[in-house]
C-alpha positions as CSV (number, residue, x, y, z in Angstrom):
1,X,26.0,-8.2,35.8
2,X,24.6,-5.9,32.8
3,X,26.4,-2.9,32.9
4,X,25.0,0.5,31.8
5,X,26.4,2.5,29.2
6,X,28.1,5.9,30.0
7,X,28.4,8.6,27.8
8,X,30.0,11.9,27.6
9,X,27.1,14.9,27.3
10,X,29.1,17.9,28.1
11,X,32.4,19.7,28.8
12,X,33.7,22.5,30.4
13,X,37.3,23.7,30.2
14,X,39.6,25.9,32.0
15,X,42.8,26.4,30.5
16,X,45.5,28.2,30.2
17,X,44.0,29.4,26.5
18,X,41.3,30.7,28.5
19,X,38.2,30.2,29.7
20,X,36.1,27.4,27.5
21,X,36.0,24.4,25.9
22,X,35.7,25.7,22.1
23,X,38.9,27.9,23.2
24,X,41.1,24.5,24.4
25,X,39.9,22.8,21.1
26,X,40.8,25.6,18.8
27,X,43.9,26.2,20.5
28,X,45.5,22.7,20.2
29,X,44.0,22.4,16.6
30,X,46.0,25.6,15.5
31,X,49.4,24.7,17.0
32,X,49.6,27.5,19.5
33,X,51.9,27.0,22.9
34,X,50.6,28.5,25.8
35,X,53.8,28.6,27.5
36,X,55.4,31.7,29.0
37,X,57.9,33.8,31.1
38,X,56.9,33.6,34.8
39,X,58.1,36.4,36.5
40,X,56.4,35.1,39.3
41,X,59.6,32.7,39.5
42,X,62.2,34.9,39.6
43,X,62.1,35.7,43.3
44,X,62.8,31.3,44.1
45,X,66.2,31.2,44.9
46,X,68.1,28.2,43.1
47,X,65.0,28.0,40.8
48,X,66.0,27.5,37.8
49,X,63.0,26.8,35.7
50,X,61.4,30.5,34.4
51,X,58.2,29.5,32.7
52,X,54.9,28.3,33.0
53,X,51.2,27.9,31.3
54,X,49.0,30.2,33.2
55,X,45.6,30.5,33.3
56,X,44.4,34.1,32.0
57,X,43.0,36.7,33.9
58,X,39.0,35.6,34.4
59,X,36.0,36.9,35.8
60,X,35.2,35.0,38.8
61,X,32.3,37.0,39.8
62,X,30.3,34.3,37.6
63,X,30.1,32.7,40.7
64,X,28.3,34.4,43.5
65,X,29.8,35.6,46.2
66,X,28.4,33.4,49.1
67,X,30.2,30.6,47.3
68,X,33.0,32.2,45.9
69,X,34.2,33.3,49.4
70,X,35.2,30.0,50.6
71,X,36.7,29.5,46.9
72,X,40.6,29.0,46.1
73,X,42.2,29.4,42.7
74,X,41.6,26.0,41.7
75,X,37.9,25.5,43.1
76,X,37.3,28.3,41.1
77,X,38.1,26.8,37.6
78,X,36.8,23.9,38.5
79,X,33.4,25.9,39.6
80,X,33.6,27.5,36.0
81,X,34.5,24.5,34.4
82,X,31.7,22.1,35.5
83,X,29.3,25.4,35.1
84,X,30.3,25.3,31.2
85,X,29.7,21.2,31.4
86,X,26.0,21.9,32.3
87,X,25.5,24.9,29.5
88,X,27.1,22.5,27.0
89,X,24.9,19.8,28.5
90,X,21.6,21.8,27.8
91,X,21.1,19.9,31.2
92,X,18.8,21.8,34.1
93,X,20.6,22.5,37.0
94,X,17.5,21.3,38.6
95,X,17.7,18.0,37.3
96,X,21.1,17.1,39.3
97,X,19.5,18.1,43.0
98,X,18.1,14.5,43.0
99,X,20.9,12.6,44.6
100,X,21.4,10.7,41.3
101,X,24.1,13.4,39.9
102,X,27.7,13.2,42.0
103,X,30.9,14.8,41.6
104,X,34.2,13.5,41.5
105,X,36.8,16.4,41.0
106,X,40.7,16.1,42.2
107,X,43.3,18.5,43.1
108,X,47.0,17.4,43.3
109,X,46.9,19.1,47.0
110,X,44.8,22.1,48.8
111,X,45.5,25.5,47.7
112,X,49.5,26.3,48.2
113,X,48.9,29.6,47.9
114,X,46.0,29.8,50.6
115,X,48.5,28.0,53.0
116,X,51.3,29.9,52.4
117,X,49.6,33.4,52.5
118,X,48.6,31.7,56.0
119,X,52.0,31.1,57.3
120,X,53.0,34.1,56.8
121,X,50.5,35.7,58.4
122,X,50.8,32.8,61.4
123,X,54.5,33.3,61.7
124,X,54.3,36.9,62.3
125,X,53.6,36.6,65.8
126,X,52.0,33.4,65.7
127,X,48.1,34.7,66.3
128,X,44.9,33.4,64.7
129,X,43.0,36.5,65.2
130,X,43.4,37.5,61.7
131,X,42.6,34.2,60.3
132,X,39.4,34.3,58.4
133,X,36.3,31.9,58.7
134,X,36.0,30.2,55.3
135,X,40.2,29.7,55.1
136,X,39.9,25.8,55.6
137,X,37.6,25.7,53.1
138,X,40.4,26.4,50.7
139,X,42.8,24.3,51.9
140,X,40.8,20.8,52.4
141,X,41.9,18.0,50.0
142,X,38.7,17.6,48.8
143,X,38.0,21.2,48.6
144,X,37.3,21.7,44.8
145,X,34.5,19.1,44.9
146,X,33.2,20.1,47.6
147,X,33.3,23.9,46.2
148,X,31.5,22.6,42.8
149,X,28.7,20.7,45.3
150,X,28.2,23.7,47.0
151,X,27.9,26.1,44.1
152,X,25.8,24.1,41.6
153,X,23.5,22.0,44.2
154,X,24.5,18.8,44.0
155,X,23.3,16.7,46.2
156,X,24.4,12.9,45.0
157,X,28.1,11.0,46.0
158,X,31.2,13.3,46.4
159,X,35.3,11.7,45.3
160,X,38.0,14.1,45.1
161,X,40.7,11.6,44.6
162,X,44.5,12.4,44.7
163,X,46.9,11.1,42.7
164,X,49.1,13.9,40.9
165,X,49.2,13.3,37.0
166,X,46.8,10.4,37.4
167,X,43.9,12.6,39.1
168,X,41.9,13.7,36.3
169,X,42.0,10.7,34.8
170,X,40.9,8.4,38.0
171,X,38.4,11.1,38.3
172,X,36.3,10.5,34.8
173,X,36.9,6.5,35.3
174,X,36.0,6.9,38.8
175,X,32.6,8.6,37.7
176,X,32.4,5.9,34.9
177,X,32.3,3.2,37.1
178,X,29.6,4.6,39.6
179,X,27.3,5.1,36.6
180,X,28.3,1.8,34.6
181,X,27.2,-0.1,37.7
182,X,23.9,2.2,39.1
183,X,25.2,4.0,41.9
184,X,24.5,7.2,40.3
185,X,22.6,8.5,36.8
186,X,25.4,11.7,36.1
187,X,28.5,12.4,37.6
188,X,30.7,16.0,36.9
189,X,34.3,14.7,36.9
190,X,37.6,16.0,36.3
191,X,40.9,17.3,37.9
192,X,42.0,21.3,38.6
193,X,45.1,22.8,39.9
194,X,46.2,26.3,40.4
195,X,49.7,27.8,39.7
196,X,52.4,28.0,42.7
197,X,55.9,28.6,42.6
198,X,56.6,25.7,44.8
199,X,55.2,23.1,42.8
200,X,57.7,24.3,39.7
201,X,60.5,24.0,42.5
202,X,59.2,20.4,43.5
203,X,60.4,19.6,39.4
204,X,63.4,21.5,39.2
205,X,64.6,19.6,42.7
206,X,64.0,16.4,41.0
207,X,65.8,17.4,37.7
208,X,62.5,17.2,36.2
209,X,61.1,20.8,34.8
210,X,62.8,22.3,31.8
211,X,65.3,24.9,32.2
212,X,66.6,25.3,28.9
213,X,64.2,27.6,26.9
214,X,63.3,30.2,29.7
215,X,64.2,32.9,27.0
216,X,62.0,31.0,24.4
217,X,59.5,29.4,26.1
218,X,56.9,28.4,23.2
219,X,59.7,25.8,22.4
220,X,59.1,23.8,25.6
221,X,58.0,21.0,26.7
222,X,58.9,18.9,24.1
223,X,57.6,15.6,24.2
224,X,59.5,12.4,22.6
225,X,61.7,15.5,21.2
226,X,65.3,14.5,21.6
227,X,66.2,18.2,22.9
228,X,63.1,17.9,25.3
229,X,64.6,19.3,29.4
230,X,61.5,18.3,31.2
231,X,58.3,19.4,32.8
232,X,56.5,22.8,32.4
233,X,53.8,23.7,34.8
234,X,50.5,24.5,34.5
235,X,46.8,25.3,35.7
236,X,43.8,24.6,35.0
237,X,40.5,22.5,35.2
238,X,38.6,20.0,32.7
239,X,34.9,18.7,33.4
240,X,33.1,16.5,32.0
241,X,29.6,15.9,32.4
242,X,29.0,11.8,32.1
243,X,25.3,10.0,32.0
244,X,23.6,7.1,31.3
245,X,23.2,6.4,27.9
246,X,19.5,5.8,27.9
247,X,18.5,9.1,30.3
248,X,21.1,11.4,28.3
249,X,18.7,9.5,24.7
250,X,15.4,10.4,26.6
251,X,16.0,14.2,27.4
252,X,17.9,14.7,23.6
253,X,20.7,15.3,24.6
254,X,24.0,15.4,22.4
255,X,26.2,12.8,22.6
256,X,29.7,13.7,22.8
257,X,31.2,10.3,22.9
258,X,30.7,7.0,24.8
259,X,33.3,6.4,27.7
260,X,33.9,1.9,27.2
261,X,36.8,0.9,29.4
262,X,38.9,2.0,32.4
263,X,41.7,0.8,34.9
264,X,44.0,2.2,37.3
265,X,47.1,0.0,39.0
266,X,50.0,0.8,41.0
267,X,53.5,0.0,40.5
268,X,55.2,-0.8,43.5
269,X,58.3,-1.0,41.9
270,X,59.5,2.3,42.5
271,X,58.1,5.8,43.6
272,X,59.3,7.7,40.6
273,X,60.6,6.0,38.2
274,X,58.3,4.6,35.2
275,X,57.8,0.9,34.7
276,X,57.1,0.4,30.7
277,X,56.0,-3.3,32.2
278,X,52.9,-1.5,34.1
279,X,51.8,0.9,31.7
280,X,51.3,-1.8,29.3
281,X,49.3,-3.9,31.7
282,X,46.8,-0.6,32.5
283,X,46.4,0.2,28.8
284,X,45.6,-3.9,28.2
285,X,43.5,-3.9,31.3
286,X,41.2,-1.1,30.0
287,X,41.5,-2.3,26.9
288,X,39.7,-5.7,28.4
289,X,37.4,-3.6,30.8
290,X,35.9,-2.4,27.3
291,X,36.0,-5.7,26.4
292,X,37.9,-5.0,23.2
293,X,41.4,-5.9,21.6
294,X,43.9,-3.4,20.5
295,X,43.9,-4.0,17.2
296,X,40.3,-1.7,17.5
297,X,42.4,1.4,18.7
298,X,42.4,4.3,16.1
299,X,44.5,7.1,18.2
300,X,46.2,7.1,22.1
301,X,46.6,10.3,23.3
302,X,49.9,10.2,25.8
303,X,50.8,11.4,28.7
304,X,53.7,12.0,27.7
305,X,55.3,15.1,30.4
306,X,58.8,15.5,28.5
307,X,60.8,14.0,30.5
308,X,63.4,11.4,29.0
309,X,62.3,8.5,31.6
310,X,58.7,9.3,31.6
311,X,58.4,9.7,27.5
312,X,61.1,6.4,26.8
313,X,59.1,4.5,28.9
314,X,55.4,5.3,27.8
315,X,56.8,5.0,24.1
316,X,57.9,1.3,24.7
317,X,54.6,0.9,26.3
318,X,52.6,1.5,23.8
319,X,54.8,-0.2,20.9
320,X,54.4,-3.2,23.2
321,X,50.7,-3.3,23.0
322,X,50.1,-1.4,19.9
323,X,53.0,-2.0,17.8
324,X,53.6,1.1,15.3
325,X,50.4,1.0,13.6
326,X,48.5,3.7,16.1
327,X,49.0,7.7,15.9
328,X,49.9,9.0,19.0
329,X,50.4,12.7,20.3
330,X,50.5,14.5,23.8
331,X,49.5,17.9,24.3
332,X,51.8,18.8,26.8
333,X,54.3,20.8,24.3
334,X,50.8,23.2,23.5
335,X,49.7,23.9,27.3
336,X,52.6,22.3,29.9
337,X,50.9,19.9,32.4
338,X,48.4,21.3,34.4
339,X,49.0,18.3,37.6
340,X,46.0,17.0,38.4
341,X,43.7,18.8,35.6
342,X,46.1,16.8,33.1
343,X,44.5,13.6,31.8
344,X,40.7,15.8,32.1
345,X,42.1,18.8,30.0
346,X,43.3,16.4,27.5
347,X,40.5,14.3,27.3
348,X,38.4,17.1,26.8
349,X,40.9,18.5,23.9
350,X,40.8,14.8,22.2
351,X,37.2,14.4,22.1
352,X,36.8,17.9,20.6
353,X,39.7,17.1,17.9
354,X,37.5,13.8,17.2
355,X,34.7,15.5,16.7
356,X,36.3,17.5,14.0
357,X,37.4,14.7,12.4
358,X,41.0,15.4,13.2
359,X,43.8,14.5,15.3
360,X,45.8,17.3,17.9
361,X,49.7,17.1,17.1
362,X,52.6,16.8,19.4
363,X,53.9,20.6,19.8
364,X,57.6,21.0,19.7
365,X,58.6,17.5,18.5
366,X,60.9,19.0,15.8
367,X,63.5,15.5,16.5
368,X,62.0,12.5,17.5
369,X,64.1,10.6,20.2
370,X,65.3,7.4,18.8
371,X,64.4,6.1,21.9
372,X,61.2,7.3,21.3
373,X,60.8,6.6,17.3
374,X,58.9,3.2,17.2
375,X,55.2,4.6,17.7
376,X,53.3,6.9,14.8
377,X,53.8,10.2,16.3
378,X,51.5,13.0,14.8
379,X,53.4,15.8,14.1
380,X,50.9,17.5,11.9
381,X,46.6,18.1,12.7
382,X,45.8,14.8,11.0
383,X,42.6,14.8,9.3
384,X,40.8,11.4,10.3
385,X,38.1,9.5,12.2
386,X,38.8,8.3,15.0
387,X,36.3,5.5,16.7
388,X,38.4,3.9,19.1
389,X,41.3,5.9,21.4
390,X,43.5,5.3,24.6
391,X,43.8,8.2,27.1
392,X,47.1,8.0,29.4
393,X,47.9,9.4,32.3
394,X,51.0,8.2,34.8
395,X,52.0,9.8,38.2
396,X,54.6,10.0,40.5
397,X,54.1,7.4,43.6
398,X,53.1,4.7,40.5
399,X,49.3,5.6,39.9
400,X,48.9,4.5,36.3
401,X,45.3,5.0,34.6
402,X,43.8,4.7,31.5
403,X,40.6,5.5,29.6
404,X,39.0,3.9,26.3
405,X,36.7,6.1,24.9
406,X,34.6,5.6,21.7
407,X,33.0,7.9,19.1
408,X,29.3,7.8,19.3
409,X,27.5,6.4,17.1
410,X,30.4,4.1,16.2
C-alpha cells in the first residue's frame, strides 16, 4: 500500500515560558529554566517536593465565552495552542470544517482541580444543587479534544489517548498514521496538562520528584546529571498541525518538517520500572516504520525525566542502537515535564532548534552520570543541521513511543 506523506505545517505552544511557540524556541535556545518555588505546595502534608514549571498568567478570553465555559486549565492551553497551530499554519479555519481535519489531543487524566473543587463542594452536605451544568465537561478524559473540536469547528475523527509521558507523543504518531494511510487530510495533535498539587505528590510517593533544590530550583531536574533527585512537574500544551504533503504543496504552505516513522509498544515486564531492552526495540521499530537505518539519525531528543532508573536506562538504550556517534539532549532540566504535553512540547522545541540550524542542550547536566556517559550529550546550543532525529517519550504502565522526523527538503 502507497503511503502518503505527512508533514508538519504549523505549531502552537503553551508553556510554561509563556504563551507561543517563538517563546518555547527562544527559551530552550538561551538556556533559561523555567522552574520555580510553588507555594501552592506548601499546604501538602509530607510533601516534600517545593517546585514546579508553571504556566504564566494568560488571557483566556481569546476564547469566547460560550466555549470557554465548559473549559478546564488544560483544555484551555490546548484551545490556545492548536489556535496558534492554525495562525502559524496560514491555514483557514474554514478549510478544517470538511470532515477531512481531526484532532487527537491527550491529557494524563480530567481536570484534578475541577474534581477536587467538586468534592469539596459534594462533601459539604453531599447536595448537587450547586453543581454547575458544563462541570463534566471538564472532567471527561477526552475533554481537551473535545474542547479544541468545539472551539475551532472541527468536524473530522476525534482521539484523546492516555498514556502519561507517552501521550503527546502517541498523539502526533497517532495523527501520522491516520493521514499516512487516507483516513484524514490534517489532524491537530498533541498532549496538555494542567498543574495540581496531587500529581507532584503522586512523584514524591514514588521517590520520584526532586526534593533537593526547593531553595534553588533553576538547578533542577537534572537529566543524566549524577546529582539529578527526580522529576519536576509541569503544565502545558504543544500542537502541531500535520497534513498531507501534496495539499499542504498546493495551498503554499510552509513546511516545517516531514514526520517519516512511528511506533508505540508496551512492556509488560513491569509497571514502573524501565526496560533498556524495549526502548531499543521502539526506537528500531520507528526507525523501520521510516524505512531507514540508524546510521541516518543526526540528533534524538530524550525523554529523559531525571530520574536515575528512567535516564540509566534510556541512555543504554540509545548506545545500544546508536552507539556514541548521535547528540542527544532532553529538555526537561529547562521546563520540568509537563505529563502528557511532554513528548508534543519537545517536539515542537526540536523542530524549532532545527530550523535554526542548532541543537537545544541538556539544562543542569553540570556531571554526567557514568552510568549515563556513553551517548554524545549536548551540553552547549550546538550549531548544526540536523536531517534525521529520534523523539522519545516513555511512561509509567510501559507505553514506550517514538517519532522519526526529517528536515524538509532533506
Amino acid at each position: 500500500m502507497q503511503m502518503r506523506r505527512v508533514v508538519v505545517t504549523g505549531i502552537g505552544a503553551v508553556s510554561p515560558f509563556g504563551c507561543g511557540f517563538e517563546r518555547l524556541t527562544e527559551g530552550l535556545l538561551t538556556g533559561r529554566s523555567a522552574v520555580t518555588y510553588c507555594s501552592a505546595l506548601e499546604s501538602v502534608g509530607g510533601l516534600r517536593s517545593q517546585i514546579a514549571a508553571l504556566v504564566p498568567t494568560l488571557d483566556a478570553k481569546a476564547i469566547p465565552r460560550k466555549f470557554r465555559r465548559s473549559m478546564s486549565a488544560m483544555s484551555i492551553y490546548a484551545t490556545l495552542a492548536g489556535q496558534e497551530a492554525l495562525t502559524h499554519a496560514r491555514l483557514d479555519a474554514a478549510a478544517c470544517q470538511d470532515g477531512r481535519t481531526g484532532v487527537v489531543i491527550g491529557s494524563t487524566v480530567g481536570s484534578t482541580l475541577t474534581t477536587e473543587e467538586f468534592f469539596i463542594d459534594y462533601l459539604a452536605d453531599h447536595s448537587l444543587e450547586r453543581m454547575k451544568s458544563t462541570l463534566f465537561f471538564h472532567i471527561m478524559n477526552h475533554s481537551c479534544a473535545s474542547n479544541v473540536a468545539q472551539a475551532l469547528d472541527i468536524r473530522g475523527r476525534l482521539l484523546a489517548p492516555s498514556a502519561a509521558c507517552s501521550t503527546g507523543c502517541q498523539a502526533i504518531g497517532y495523527g501520522f498514521e491516520m493521514i499516512a494511510f487516507g483516513k484524514q487530510d490534517r489532524m491537530l495533535c498533541g498532549g496538555a496538562d494542567e498543574f495540581h498539587p496531587l500529581t507532584v505528590a503522586t512523584f514524591d510517593v514514588m521517590h520520584a520528584a526532586s526534593i533537593n533544590f526547593n531553595a534553588t530550583p533553576t538547578r533542577t531536574p537534572r537529566p543524566f546529571d549524577r546529582d539529578r533527585d527526580g522529576v519536576v512537574c509541569a503544565a502545558g500544551s504543544g500542537i502541531l498541525l500535520l497534513e498531507e504533503l501534496e495539499l499542504a504543496k498546493a495551498r503554499g504552505a510552509n513546511i516545517l518538517a516531514e514526520i517519516v516513522g512511528f511506533a508505540t509498544l508496551t512492556d509488560s515486564s513491569n509497571i514502573a520500572n524501565p526496560n533498556p531492552a524495549a526502548m531499543t526495540e521502539c526506537m528500531r521499530l520507528a526507525l523501520a516504520d521510516a524505512g531507514l537505518e540508524a546510521a541516518a539519525v543526526d540528533y534524538v531528543n530524550a525523554h529523559a525525566t531525571a530520574t536515575e532508573q528512567g535516564d540509566i536506562a534510556e541512555a543504554q538504550a540509545i548506545h545500544e542502537l546508536f552507539g556514541a556517534r548521535v547528540p542527544v539532549s532532553s529538555f526537561k532540566g529547562h521546563m520540568g515535564h509537563a505529563m502528557a504535553a511532554s513528548g508534543s512540547l519537545e517536539l515542537a522545541g526540536a523542530v524549532g532548534a532545527m530550523q535554526r540550524g542548532l541543537i537545544a542542550p541538556t539544562l543542569n547536566l553540570e556531571h554526567i552520570d557514568p552510568a549515563c556517559a556513553q551517548l554524545d550529550h549536548v551540553r552547549q546550543p550546538r550549531e548544526t543541521q540536523v536531517n534525521l532525529m529520534v523523539k522519545n517519550n516513555f511512561a509509567l504502565g510501559g507505553v514506550n513511543s517514538s517519532i522519526v522526523l526529517r528536515r524538509y527538503p532533506a
